[in-house]
PyMOL CGO cylinders between C-alpha atoms (Angstrom):
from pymol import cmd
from pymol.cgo import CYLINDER

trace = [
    CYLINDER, -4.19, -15.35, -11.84, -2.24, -16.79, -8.97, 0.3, 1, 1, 1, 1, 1, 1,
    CYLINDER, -2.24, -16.79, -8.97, 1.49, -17.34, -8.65, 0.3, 1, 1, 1, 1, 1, 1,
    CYLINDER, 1.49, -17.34, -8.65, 2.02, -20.79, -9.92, 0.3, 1, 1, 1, 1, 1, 1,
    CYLINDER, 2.02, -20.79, -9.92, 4.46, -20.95, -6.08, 0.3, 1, 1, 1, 1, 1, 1,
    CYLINDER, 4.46, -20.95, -6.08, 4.95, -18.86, -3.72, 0.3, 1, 1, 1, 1, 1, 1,
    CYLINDER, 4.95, -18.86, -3.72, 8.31, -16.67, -3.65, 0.3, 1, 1, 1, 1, 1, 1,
    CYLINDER, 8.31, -16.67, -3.65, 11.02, -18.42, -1.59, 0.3, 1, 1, 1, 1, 1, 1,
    CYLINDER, 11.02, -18.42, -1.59, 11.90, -14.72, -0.05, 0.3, 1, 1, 1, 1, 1, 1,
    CYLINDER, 11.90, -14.72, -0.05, 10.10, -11.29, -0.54, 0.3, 1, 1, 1, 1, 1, 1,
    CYLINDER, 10.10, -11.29, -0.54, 11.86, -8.42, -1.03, 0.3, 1, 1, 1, 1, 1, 1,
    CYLINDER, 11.86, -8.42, -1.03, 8.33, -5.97, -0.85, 0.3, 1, 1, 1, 1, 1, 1,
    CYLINDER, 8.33, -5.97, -0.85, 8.67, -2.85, -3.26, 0.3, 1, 1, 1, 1, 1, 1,
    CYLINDER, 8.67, -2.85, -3.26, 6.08, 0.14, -3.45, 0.3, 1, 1, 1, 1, 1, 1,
    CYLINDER, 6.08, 0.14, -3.45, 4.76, 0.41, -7.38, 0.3, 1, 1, 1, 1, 1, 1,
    CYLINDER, 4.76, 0.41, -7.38, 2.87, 2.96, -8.58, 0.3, 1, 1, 1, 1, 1, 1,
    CYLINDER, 2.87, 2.96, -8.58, -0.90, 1.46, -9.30, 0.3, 1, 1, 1, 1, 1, 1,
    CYLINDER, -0.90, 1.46, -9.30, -0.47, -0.02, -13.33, 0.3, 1, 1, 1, 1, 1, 1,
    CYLINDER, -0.47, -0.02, -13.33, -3.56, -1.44, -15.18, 0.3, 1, 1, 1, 1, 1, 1,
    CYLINDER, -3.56, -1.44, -15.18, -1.09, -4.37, -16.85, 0.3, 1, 1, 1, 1, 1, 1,
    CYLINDER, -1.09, -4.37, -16.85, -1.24, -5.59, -12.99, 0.3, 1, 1, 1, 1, 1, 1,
    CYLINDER, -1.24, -5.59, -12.99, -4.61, -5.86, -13.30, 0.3, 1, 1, 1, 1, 1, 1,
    CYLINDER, -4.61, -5.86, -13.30, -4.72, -10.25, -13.30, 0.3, 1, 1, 1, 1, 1, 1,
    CYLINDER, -4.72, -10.25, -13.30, -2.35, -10.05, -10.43, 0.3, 1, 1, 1, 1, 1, 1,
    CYLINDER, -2.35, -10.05, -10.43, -4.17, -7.18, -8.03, 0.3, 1, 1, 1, 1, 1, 1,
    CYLINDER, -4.17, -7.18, -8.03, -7.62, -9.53, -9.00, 0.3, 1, 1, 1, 1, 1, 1,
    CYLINDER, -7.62, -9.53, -9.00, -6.04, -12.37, -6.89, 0.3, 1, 1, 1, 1, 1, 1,
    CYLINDER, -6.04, -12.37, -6.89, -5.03, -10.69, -4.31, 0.3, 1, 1, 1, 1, 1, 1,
    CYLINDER, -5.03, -10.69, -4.31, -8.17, -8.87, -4.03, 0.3, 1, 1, 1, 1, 1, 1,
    CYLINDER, -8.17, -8.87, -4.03, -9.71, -12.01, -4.20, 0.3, 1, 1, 1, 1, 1, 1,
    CYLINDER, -9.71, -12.01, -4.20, -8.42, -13.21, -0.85, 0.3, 1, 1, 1, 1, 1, 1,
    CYLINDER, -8.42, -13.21, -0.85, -10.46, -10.61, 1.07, 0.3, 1, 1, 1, 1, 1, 1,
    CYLINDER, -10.46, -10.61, 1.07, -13.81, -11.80, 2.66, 0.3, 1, 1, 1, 1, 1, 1,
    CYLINDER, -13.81, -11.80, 2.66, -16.55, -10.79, 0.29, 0.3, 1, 1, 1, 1, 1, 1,
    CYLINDER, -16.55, -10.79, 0.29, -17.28, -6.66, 1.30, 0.3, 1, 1, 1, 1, 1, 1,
    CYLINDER, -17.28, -6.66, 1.30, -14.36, -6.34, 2.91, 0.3, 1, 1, 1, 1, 1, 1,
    CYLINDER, -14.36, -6.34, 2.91, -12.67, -3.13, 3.07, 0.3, 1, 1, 1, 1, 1, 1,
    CYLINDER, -12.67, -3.13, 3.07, -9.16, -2.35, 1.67, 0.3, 1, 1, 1, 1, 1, 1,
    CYLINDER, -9.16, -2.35, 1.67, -7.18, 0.02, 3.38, 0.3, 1, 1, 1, 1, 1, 1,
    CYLINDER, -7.18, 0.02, 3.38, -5.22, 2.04, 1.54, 0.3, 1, 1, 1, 1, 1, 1,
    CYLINDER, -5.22, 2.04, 1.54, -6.12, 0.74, -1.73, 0.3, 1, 1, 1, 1, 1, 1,
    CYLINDER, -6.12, 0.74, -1.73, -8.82, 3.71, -2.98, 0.3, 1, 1, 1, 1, 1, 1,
    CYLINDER, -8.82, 3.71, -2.98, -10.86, 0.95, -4.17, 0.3, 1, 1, 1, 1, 1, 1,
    CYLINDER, -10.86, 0.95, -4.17, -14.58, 2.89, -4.15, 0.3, 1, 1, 1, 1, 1, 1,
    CYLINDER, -14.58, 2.89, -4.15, -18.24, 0.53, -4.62, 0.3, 1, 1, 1, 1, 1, 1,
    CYLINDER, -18.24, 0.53, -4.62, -18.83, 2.30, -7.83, 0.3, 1, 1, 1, 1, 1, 1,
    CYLINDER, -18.83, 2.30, -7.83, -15.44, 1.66, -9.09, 0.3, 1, 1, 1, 1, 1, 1,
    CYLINDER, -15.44, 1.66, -9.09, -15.22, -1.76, -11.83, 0.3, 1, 1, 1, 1, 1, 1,
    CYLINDER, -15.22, -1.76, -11.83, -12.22, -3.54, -11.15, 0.3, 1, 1, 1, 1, 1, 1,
    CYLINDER, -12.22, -3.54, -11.15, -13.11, -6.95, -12.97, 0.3, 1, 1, 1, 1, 1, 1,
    CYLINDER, -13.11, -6.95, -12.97, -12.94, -5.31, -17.09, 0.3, 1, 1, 1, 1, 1, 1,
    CYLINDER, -12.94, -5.31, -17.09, -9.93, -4.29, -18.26, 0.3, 1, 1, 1, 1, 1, 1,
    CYLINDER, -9.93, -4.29, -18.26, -10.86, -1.03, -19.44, 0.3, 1, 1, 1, 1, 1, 1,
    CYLINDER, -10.86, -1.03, -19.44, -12.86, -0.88, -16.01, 0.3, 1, 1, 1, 1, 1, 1,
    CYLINDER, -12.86, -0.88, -16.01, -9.22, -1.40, -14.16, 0.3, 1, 1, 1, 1, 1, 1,
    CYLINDER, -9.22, -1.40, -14.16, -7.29, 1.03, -16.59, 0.3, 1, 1, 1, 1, 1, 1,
    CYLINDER, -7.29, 1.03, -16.59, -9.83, 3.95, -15.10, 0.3, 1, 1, 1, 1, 1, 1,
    CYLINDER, -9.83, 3.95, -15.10, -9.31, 3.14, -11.89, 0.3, 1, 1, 1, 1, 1, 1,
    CYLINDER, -9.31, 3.14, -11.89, -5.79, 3.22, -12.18, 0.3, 1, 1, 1, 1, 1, 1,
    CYLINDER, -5.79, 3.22, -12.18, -6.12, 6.48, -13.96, 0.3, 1, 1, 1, 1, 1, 1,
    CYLINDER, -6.12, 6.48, -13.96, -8.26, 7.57, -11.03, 0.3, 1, 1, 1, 1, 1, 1,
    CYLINDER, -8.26, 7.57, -11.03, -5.83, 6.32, -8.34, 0.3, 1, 1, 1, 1, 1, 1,
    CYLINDER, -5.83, 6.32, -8.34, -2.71, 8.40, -10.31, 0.3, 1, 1, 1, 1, 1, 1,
    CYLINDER, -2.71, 8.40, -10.31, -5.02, 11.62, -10.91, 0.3, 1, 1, 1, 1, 1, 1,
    CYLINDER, -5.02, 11.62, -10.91, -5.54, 11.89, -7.14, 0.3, 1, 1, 1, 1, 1, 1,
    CYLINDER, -5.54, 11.89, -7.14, -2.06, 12.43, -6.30, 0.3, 1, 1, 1, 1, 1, 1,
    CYLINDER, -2.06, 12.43, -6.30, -1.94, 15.89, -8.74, 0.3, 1, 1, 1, 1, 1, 1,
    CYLINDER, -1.94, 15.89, -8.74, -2.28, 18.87, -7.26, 0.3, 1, 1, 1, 1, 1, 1,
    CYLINDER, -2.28, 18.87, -7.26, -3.07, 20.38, -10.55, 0.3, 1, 1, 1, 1, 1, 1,
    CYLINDER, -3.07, 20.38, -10.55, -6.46, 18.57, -10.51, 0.3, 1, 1, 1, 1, 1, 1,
    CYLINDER, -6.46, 18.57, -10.51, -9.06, 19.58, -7.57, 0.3, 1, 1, 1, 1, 1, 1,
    CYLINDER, -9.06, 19.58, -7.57, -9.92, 16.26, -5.08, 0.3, 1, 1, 1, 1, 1, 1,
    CYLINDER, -9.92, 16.26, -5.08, -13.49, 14.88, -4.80, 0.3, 1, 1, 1, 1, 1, 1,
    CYLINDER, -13.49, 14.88, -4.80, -15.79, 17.02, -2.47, 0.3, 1, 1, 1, 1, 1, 1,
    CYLINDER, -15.79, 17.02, -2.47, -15.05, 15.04, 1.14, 0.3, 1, 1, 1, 1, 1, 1,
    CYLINDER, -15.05, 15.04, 1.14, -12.00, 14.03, -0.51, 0.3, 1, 1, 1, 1, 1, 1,
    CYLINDER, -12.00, 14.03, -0.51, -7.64, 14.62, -0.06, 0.3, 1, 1, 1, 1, 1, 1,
    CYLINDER, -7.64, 14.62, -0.06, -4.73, 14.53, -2.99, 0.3, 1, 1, 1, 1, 1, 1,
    CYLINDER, -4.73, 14.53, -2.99, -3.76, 11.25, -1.89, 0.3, 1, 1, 1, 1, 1, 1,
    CYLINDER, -3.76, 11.25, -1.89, -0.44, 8.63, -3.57, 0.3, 1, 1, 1, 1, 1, 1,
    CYLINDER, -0.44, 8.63, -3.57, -1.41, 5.08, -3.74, 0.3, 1, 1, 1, 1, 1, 1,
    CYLINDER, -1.41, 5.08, -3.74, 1.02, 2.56, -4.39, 0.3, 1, 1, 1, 1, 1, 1,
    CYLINDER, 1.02, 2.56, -4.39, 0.81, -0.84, -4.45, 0.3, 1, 1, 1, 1, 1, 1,
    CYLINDER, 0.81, -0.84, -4.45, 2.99, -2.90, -2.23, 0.3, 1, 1, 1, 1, 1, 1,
    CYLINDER, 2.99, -2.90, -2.23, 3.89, -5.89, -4.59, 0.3, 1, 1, 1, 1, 1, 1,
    CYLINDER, 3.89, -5.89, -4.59, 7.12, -8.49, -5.05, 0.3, 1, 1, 1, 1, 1, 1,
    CYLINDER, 7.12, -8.49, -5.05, 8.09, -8.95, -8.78, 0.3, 1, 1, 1, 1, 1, 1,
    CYLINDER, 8.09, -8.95, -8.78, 4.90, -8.36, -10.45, 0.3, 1, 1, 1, 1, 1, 1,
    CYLINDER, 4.90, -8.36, -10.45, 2.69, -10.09, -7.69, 0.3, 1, 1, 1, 1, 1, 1,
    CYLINDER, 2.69, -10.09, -7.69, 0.25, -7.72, -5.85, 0.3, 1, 1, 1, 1, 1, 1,
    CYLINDER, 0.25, -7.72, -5.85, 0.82, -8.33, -1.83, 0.3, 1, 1, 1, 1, 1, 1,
    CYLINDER, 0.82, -8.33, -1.83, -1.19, -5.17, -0.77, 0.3, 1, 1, 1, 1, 1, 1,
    CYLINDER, -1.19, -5.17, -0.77, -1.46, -1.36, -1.11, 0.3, 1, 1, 1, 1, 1, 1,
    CYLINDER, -1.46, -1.36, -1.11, -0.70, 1.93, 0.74, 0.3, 1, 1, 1, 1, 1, 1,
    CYLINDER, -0.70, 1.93, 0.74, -2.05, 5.49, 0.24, 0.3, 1, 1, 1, 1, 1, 1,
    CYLINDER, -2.05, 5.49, 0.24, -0.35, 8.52, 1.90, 0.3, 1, 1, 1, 1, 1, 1,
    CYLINDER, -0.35, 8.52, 1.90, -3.14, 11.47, 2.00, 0.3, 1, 1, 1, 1, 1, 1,
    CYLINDER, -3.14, 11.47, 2.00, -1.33, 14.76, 1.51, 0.3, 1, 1, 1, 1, 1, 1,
    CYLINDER, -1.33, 14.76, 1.51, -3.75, 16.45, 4.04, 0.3, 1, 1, 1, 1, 1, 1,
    CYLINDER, -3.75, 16.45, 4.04, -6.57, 15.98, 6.44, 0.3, 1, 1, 1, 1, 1, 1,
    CYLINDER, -6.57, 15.98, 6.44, -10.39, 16.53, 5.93, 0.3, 1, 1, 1, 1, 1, 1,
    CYLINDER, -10.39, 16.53, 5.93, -12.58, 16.56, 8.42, 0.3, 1, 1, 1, 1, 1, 1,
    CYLINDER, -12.58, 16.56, 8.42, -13.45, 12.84, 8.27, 0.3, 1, 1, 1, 1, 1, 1,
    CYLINDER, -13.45, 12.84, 8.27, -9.70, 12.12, 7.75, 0.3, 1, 1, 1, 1, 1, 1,
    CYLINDER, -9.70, 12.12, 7.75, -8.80, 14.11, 11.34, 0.3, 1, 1, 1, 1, 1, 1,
    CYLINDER, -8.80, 14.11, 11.34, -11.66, 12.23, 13.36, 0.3, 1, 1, 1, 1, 1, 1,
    CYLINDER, -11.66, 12.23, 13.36, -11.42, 8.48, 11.67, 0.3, 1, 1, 1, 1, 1, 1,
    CYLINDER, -11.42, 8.48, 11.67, -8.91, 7.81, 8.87, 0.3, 1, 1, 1, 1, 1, 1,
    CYLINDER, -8.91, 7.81, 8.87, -5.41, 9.34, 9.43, 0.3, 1, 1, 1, 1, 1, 1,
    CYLINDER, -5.41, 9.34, 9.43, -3.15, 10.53, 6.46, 0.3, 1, 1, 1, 1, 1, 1,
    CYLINDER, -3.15, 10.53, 6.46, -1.55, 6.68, 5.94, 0.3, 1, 1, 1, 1, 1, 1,
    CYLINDER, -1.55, 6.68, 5.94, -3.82, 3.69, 5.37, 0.3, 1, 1, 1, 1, 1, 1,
    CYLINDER, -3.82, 3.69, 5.37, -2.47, 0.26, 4.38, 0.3, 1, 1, 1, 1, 1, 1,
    CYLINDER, -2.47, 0.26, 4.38, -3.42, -3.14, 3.94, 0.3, 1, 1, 1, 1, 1, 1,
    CYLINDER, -3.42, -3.14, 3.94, -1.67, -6.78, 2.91, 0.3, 1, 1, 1, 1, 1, 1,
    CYLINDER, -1.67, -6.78, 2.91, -3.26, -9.17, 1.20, 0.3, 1, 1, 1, 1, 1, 1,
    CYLINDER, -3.26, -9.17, 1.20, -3.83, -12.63, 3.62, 0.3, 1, 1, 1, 1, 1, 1,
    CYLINDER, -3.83, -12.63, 3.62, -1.74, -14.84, 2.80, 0.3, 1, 1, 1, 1, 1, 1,
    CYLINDER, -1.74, -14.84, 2.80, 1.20, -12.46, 2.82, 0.3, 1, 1, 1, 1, 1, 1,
    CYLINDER, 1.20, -12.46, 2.82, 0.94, -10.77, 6.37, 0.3, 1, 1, 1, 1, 1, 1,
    CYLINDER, 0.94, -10.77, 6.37, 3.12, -11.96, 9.23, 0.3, 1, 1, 1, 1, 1, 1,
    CYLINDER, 3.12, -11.96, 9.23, 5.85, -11.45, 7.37, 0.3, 1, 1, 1, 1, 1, 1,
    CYLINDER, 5.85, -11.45, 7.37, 6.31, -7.63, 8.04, 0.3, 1, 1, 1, 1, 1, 1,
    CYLINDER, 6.31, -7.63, 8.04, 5.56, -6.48, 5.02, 0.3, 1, 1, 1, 1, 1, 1,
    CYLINDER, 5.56, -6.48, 5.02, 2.43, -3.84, 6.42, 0.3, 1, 1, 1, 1, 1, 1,
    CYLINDER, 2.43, -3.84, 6.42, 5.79, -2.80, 8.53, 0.3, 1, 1, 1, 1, 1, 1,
    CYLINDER, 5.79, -2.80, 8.53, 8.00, -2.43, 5.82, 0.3, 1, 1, 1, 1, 1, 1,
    CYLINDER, 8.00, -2.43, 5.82, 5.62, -0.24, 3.89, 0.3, 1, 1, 1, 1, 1, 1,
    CYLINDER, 5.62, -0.24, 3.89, 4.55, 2.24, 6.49, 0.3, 1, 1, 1, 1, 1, 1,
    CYLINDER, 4.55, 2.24, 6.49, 8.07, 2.68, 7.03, 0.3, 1, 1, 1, 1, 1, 1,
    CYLINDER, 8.07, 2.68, 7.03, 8.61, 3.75, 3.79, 0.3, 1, 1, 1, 1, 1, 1,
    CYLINDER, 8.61, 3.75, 3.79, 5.46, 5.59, 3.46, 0.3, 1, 1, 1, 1, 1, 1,
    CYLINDER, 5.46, 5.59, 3.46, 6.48, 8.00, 6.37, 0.3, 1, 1, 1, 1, 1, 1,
    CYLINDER, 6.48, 8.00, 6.37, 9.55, 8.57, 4.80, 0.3, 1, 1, 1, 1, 1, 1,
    CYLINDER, 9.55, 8.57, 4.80, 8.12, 9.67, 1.85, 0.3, 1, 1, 1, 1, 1, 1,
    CYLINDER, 8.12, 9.67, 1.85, 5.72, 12.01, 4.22, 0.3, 1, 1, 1, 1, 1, 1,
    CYLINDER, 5.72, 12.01, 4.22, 8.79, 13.36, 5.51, 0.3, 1, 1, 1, 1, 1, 1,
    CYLINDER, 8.79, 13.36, 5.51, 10.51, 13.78, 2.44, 0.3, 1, 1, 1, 1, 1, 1,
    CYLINDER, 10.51, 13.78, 2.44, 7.09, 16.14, 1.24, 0.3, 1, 1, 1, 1, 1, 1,
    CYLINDER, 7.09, 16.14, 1.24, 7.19, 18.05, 4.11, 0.3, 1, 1, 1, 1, 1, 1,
    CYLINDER, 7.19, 18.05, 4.11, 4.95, 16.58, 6.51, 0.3, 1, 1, 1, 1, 1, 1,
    CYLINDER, 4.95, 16.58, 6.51, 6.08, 16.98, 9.97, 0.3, 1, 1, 1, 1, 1, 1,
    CYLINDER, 6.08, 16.98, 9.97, 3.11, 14.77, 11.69, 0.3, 1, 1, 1, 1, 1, 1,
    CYLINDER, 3.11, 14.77, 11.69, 0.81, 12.07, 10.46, 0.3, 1, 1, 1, 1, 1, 1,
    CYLINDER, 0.81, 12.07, 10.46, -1.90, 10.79, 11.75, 0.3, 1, 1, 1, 1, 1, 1,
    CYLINDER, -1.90, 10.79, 11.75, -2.55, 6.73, 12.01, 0.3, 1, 1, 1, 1, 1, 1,
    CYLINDER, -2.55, 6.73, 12.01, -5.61, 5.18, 12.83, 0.3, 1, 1, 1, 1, 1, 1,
    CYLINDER, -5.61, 5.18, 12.83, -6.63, 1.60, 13.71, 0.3, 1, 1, 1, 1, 1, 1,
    CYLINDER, -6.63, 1.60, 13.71, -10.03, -0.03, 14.97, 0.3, 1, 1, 1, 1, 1, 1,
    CYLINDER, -10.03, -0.03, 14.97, -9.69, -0.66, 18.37, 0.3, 1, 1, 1, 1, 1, 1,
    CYLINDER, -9.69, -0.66, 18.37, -9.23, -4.25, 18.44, 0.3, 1, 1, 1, 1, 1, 1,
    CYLINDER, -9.23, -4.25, 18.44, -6.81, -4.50, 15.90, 0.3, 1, 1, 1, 1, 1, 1,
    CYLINDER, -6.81, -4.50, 15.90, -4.06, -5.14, 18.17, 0.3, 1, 1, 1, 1, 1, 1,
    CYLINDER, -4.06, -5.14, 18.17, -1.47, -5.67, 15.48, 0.3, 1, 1, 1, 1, 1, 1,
    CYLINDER, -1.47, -5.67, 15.48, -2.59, -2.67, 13.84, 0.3, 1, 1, 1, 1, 1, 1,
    CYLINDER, -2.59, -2.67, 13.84, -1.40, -0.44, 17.13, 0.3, 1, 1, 1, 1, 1, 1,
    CYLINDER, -1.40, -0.44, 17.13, 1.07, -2.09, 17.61, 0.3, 1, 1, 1, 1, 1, 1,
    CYLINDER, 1.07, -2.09, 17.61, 2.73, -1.94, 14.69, 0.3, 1, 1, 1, 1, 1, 1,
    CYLINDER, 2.73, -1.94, 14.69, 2.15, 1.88, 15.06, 0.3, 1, 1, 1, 1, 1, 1,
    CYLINDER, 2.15, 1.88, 15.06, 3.57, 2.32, 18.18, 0.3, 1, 1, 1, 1, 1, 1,
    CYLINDER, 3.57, 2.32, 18.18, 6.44, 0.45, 16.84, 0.3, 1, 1, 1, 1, 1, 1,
    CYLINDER, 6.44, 0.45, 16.84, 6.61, 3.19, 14.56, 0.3, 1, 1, 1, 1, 1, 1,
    CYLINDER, 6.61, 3.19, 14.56, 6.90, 6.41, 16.82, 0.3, 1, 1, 1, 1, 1, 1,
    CYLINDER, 6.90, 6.41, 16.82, 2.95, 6.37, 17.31, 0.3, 1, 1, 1, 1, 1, 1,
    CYLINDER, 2.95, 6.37, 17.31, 2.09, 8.43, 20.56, 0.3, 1, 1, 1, 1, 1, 1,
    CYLINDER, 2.09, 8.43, 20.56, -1.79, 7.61, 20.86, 0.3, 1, 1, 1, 1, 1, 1,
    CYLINDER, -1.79, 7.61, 20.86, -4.30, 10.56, 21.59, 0.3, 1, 1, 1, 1, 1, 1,
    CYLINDER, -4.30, 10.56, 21.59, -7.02, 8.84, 22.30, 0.3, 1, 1, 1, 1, 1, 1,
    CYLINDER, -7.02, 8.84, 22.30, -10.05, 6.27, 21.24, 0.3, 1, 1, 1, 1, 1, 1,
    CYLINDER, -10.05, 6.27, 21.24, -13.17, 7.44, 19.96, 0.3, 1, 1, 1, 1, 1, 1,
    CYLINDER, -13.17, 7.44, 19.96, -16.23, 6.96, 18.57, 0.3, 1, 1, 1, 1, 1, 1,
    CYLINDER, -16.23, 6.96, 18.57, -16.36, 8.07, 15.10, 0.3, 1, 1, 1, 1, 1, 1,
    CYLINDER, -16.36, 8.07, 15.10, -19.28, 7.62, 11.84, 0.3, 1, 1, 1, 1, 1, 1,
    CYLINDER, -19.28, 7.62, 11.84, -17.08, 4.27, 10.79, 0.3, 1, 1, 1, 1, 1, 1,
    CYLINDER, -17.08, 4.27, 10.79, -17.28, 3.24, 14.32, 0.3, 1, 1, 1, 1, 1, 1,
    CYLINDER, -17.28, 3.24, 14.32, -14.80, 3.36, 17.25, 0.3, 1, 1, 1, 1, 1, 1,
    CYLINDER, -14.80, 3.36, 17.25, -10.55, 4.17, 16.41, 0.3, 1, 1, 1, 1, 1, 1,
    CYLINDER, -10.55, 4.17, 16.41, -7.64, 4.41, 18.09, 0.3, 1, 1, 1, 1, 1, 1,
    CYLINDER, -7.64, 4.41, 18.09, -6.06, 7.18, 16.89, 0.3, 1, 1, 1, 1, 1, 1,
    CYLINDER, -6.06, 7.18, 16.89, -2.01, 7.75, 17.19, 0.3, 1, 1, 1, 1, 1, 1,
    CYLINDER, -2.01, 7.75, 17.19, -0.07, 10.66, 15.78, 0.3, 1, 1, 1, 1, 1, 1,
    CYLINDER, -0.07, 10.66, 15.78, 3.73, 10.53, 14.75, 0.3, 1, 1, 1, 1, 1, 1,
    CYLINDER, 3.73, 10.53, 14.75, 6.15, 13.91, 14.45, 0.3, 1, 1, 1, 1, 1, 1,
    CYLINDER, 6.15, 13.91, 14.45, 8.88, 13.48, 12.68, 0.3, 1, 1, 1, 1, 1, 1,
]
cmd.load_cgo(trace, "trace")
């Protein structure tokens, strides 16, 4: 379901992931090119986000990973998704990863974030990551590690902007990063 108009001003909020969101994450998610991959967002190809009760597990899944009570995946980190949304319309997501696998250290960082289309430009991807290294801080995290494709300019950027010292570029098994560290 999309907004019948678009908000006159957006004052972005972090939610935690909730299945009654579930008509309003579908349109966002529907602005993404076909196999596109959502940053932040924990959305996995064996995961059904169309059913309802397919959606309620995924939430489930998303909130589970954030317990340190319950052991990650193999290859996986406790991670805390939230959504980034305005009212109750879904504008994009960010997951901070408590710590750093071995994939995570070469390729993926411990943030990850994405806005939907038709909201970006509007500093909302800024806004978030903001507020996601603040709650890093406030766990005890005193680095994080950001990474962006290469030639996502806005993406770098944007970290930079942030306090993001780049180490270096590399090729990694998801292709080539840029990868920037922050100490708080």
């Amino acid at each position: 379901m999309v907004p019948a108009r678009e908000p006159d001003e957006l004052r972005p909020e972090l939610t935690r992931p909730d299945p009654r969101l579930h008509a309003s994450w579908l349109a966002a998610y529907a602005e993404w090119p076909a196999g596109s991959h959502l940053d932040g967002a924990g959305l996995g190809a064996d995961d059904d986000v169309t059913s309802q009760e397919g959606f309620a597990a995924w939430v489930a899944k998303l909130l589970r990973s954030a317990d340190a009570a319950v052991e990650p995946a193999p290859g996986r980190a406790h991670s805390t998704y939230w959504w980034i949304t305005h009212e109750d319309i879904c504008l994009g997501a960010i997951e901070l990863r408590h710590a750093l696998t071995p994939l995570l250290l070469e390729a993926g960082g411990h943030i990850g974030y994405s806005v939907c289309p038709r909201y970006r430009r509007r500093g909302i991807a800024t806004w978030a990551l903001d507020v996601a290294l603040e709650r890093a801080r406030s766990r005890g995290m005193d680095r994080v590690l950001l990474t962006c494709s290469p030639d996502n300019h806005v993406s770098g950027r944007m970290i930079e902007n942030a306090g993001g010292v780049l180490e270096d570029v590399r090729d990694t098994v998801v292709g080539p990063k840029r990868r920037y560290w922050i100490v708080f």
